[in-house]
C-alpha positions in Angstrom: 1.7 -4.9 31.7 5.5 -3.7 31.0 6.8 -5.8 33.0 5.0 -8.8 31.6 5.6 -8.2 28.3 9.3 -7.8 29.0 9.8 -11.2 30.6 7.6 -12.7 27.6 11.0 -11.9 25.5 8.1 -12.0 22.4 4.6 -11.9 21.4 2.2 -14.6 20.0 -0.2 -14.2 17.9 -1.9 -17.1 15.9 -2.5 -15.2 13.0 -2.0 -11.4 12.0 -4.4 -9.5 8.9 -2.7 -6.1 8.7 -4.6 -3.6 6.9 -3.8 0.1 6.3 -2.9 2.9 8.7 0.6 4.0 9.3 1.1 1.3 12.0 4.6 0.2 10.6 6.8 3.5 10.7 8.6 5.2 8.1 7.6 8.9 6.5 10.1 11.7 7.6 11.2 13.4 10.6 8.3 16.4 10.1 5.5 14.2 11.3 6.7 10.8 12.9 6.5 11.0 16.8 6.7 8.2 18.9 4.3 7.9 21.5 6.2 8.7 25.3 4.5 6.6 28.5 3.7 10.1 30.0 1.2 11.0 26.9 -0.4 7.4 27.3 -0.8 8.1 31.2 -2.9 11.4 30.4 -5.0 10.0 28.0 -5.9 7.1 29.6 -6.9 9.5 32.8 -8.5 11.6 30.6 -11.0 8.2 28.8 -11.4 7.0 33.0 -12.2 10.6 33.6 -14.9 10.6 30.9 -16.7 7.8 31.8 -16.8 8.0 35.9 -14.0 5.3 36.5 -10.5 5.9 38.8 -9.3 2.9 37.5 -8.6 0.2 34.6 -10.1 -2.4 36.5 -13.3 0.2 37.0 -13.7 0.1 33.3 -14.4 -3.7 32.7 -18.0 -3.2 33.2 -18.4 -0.7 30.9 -19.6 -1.8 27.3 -16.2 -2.1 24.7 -17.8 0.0 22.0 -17.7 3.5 25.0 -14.2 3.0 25.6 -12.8 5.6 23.0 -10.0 7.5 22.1 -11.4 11.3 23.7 -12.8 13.3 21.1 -9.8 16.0 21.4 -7.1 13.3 20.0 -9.7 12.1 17.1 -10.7 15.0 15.3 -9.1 18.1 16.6 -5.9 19.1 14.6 -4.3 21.4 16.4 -3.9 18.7 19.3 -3.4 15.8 17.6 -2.4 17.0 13.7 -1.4 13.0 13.3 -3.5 10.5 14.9 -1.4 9.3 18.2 -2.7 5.6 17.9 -0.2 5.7 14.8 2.8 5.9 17.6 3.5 3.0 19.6 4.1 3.3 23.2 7.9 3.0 23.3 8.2 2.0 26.9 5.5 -0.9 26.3 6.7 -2.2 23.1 10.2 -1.6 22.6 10.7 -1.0 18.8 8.2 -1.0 16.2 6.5 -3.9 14.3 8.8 -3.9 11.3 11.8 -4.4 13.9 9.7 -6.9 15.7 9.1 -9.5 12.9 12.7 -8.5 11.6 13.7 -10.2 14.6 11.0 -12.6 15.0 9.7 -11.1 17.8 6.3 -11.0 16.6 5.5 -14.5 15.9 1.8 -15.3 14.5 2.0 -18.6 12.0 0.9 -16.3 9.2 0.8 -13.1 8.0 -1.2 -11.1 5.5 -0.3 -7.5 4.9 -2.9 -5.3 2.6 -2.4 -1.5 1.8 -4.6 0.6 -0.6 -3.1 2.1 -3.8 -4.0 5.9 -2.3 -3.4 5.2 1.2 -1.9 8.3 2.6 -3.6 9.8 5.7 -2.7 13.4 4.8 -5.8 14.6 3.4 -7.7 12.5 7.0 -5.6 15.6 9.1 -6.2 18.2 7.2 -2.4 18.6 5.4 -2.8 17.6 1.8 -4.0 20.4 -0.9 -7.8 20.5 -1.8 -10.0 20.7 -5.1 -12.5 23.1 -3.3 -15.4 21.2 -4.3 -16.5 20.6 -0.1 -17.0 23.6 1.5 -15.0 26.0 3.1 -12.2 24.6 1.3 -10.2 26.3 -1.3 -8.9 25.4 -5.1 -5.2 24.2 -4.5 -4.4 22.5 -7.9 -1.7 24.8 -9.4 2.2 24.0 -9.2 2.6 26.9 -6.2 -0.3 25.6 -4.3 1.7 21.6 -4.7 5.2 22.9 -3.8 3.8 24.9 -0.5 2.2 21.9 0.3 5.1 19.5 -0.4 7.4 21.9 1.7 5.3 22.2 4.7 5.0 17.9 4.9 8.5 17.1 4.1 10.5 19.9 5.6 14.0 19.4 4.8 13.8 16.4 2.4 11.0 18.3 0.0 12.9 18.5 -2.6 14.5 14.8 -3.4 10.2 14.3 -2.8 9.4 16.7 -5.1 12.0 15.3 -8.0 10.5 11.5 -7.2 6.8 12.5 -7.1 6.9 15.3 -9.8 3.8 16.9 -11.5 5.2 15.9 -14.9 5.1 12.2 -13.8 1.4 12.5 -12.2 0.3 14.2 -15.3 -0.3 18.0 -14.0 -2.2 16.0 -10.7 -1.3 18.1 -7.6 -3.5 15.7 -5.1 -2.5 12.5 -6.9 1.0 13.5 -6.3 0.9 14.6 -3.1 -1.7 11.9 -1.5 1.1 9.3 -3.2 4.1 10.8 -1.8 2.4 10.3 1.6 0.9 6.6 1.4 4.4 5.2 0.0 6.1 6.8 2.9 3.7 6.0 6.1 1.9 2.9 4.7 2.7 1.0 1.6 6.2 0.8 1.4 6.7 0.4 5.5 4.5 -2.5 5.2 6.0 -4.3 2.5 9.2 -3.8 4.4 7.5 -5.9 7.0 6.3 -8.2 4.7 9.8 -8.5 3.8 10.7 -9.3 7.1 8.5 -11.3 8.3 8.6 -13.8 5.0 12.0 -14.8 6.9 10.3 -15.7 9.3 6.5 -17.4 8.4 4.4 -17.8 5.6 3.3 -13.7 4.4 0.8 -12.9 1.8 0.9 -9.5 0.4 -1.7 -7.6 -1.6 -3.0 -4.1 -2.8 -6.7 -3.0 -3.2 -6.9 -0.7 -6.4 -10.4 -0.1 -6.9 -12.4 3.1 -6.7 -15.8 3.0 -5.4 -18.7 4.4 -7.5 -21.0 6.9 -6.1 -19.2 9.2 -4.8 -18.0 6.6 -1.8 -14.0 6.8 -1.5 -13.6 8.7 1.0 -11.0 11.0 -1.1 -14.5 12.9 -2.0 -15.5 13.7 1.0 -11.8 14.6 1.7 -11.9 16.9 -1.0 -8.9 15.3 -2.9 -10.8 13.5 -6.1 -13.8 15.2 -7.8 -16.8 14.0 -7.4 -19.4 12.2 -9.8 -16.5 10.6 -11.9 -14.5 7.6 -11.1 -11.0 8.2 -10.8 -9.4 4.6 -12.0 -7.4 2.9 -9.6 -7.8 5.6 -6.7 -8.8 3.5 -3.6 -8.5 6.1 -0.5 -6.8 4.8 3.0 -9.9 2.7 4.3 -11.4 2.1 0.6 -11.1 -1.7 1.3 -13.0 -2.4 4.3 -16.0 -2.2 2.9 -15.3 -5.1 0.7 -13.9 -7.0 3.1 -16.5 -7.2 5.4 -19.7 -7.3 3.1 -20.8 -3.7 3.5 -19.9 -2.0 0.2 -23.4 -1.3 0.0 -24.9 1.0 2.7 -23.7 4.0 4.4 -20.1 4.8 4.2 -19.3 6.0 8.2 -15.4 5.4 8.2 -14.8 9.5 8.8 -17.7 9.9 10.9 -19.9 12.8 11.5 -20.0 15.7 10.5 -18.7 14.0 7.2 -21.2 13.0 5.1 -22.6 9.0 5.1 -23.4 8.2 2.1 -25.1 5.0 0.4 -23.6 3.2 -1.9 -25.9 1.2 -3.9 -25.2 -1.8 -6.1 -26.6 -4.3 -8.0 -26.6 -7.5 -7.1 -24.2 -9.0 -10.0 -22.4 -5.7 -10.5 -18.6 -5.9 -10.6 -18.2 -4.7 -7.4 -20.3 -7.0 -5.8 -18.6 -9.7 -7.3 -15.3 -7.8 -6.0 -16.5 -8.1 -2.5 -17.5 -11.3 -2.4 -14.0 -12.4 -3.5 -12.3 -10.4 -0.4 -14.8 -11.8 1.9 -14.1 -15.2 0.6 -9.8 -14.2 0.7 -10.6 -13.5 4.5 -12.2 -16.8 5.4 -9.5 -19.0 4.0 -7.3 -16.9 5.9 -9.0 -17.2 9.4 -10.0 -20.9 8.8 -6.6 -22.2 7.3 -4.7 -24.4 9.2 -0.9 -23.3 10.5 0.6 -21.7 7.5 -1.6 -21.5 5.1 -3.0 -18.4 3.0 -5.9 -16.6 1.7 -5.8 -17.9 -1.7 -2.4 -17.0 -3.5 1.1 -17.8 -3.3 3.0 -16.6 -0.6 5.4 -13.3 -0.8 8.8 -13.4 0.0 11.7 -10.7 -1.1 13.0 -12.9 -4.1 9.5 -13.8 -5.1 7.4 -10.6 -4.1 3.8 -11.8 -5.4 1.1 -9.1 -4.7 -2.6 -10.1 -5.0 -4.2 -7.0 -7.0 -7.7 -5.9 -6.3 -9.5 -4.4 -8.6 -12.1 -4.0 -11.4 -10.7 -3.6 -14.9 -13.3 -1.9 -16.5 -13.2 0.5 -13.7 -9.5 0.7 -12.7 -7.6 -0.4 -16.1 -5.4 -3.0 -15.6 -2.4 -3.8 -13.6 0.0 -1.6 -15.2 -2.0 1.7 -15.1 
């Protein structure tokens, strides 16, 4: 597979939807890794170990949905403290995606690149400060409790972090601050770099879902980094906007898996967020079904033009400059 992709000199892809998930690079020296060929080699013994096959070819008979990361690199933190589908397999695909479409390397004839306001992973491994409200966590919401944390993520380059995401400017918040700090550095501002990028390149849409989800369904509750039974405007956790794009905002909310809790999310049918959903549903669509360079709705985004499509509910989330 190498070998082919090498004398390929480039990748197509008809179309590319990019969602969240620090798939882009950036954040600091503490926690990104890249992903060696010998690491890829164990774990893909260890899935053909796991279910009974010696081979790749073994495993093409063997339902998609039961070929899974092993639990060990999921879920257990003092393994896998960062999830290692985040790091590309340097030996496979030499240089990430942003250096890709920078070169025009990755060539789909659109792009559309969506992050969520909230969209650090932090709190998902266990390293951001808790509210203690989920049990056995603790109450880490005092300036000590902030700076340990802020420390122990950014090493070296805490304190220009610190000065740019200061308490003062997230009003005394030590999660807000912190969760922030992390989805501008691994998510949001690594993909608008690409966006940047690839707008050289092809047509790139760009846009930002801001909404949080009544009922105690962003996942920053079960993460123990928002309170629970209150809205928190404008929070929308890493994940928060799958939900809406695919229709199921109402039902159980299974994104962290067991043993987090799955919790339903009713709502009406003419509620806001209903009507919120139907509208990213309907952004997707256009997207897939457009012919060669069109969009999902909105004008395109390009460095000296940078138009971001905002999701959100104002009653719920204020508006766009909150």
């Amino acid at each position: 597979l190498r070998g082919i992709l090498r004398g390929l000199g480039g990748v197509h892809l008809e179309r590319d939807a990019r969602g969240q998930g620090a798939v882009f690079g950036g954040g600091n020296p503490v926690r990104a890794v890249p992903r060696r060929a010998a690491a890829s080699e164990e774990i893909t013994r260890e899935v053909l170990r796991g279910l009974g096959r010696k081979s790749v070819e073994e495993l093409r008979d063997v339902p998609a949905e039961k070929i899974q990361w092993p639990s060990r690199w999921m879920s257990n933190l003092s393994v896998a403290p960062y999830f290692p589908a985040y790091f590309h397999d340097e030996e496979l695909v030499p240089g990430g995606p942003a250096e890709l479409y920078e070169k025009g390397q990755l060539n789909p004839d659109r792009l559309w690149v969506q992050t969520t306001t909230m969209d650090g992973t932090a709190a998902f491994y266990g390293t951001a400060p808790t509210l203690g409200f989920v049990t056995p966590d603790t109450n880490q919401t005092d300036a000590a409790h902030w700076a340990a944390a802020m420390k122990a993520a950014w090493g070296a380059l805490a304190p220009k972090v610190m000065k740019q995401y200061s308490l003062e400017r997230f009003k005394g918040q030590v999660q807000k601050s912190f969760v922030q700090a992390d989805a501008d550095a691994f998510v949001i501002c690594p993909s608008r770099t690409v966006a940047a990028h690839a707008a050289k390149h092809i047509p790139t849409h760009l846009s930002l879902f801001a909404h949080n989800q009544h009922n105690n369904c962003d996942l920053g509750v079960d993460l123990d980094v928002t309170a629970p039974n209150v809205t928190t405007p404008g929070w929308a956790s890493h994940a928060a906007d799958l939900q809406y794009s695919f229709g199921t905002e109402v039902g159980p909310n299974g994104v962290l898996g067991p043993p987090a809790p799955r919790v339903f999310c009713p709502k009406p049918p003419d509620s806001p967020e209903r009507r919120l959903a139907t509208l990213a549903m309907g952004h997707l669509l256009a997207f897939a079904r457009a012919t060669t360079g069109g969009g999902p709705g909105w004008p395109g985004y390009t460095p000296e033009q940078p138009v971001l499509f905002r999701y959100s509910v104002e009653e719920d989330d204020g508006d766009r400059k909150s």
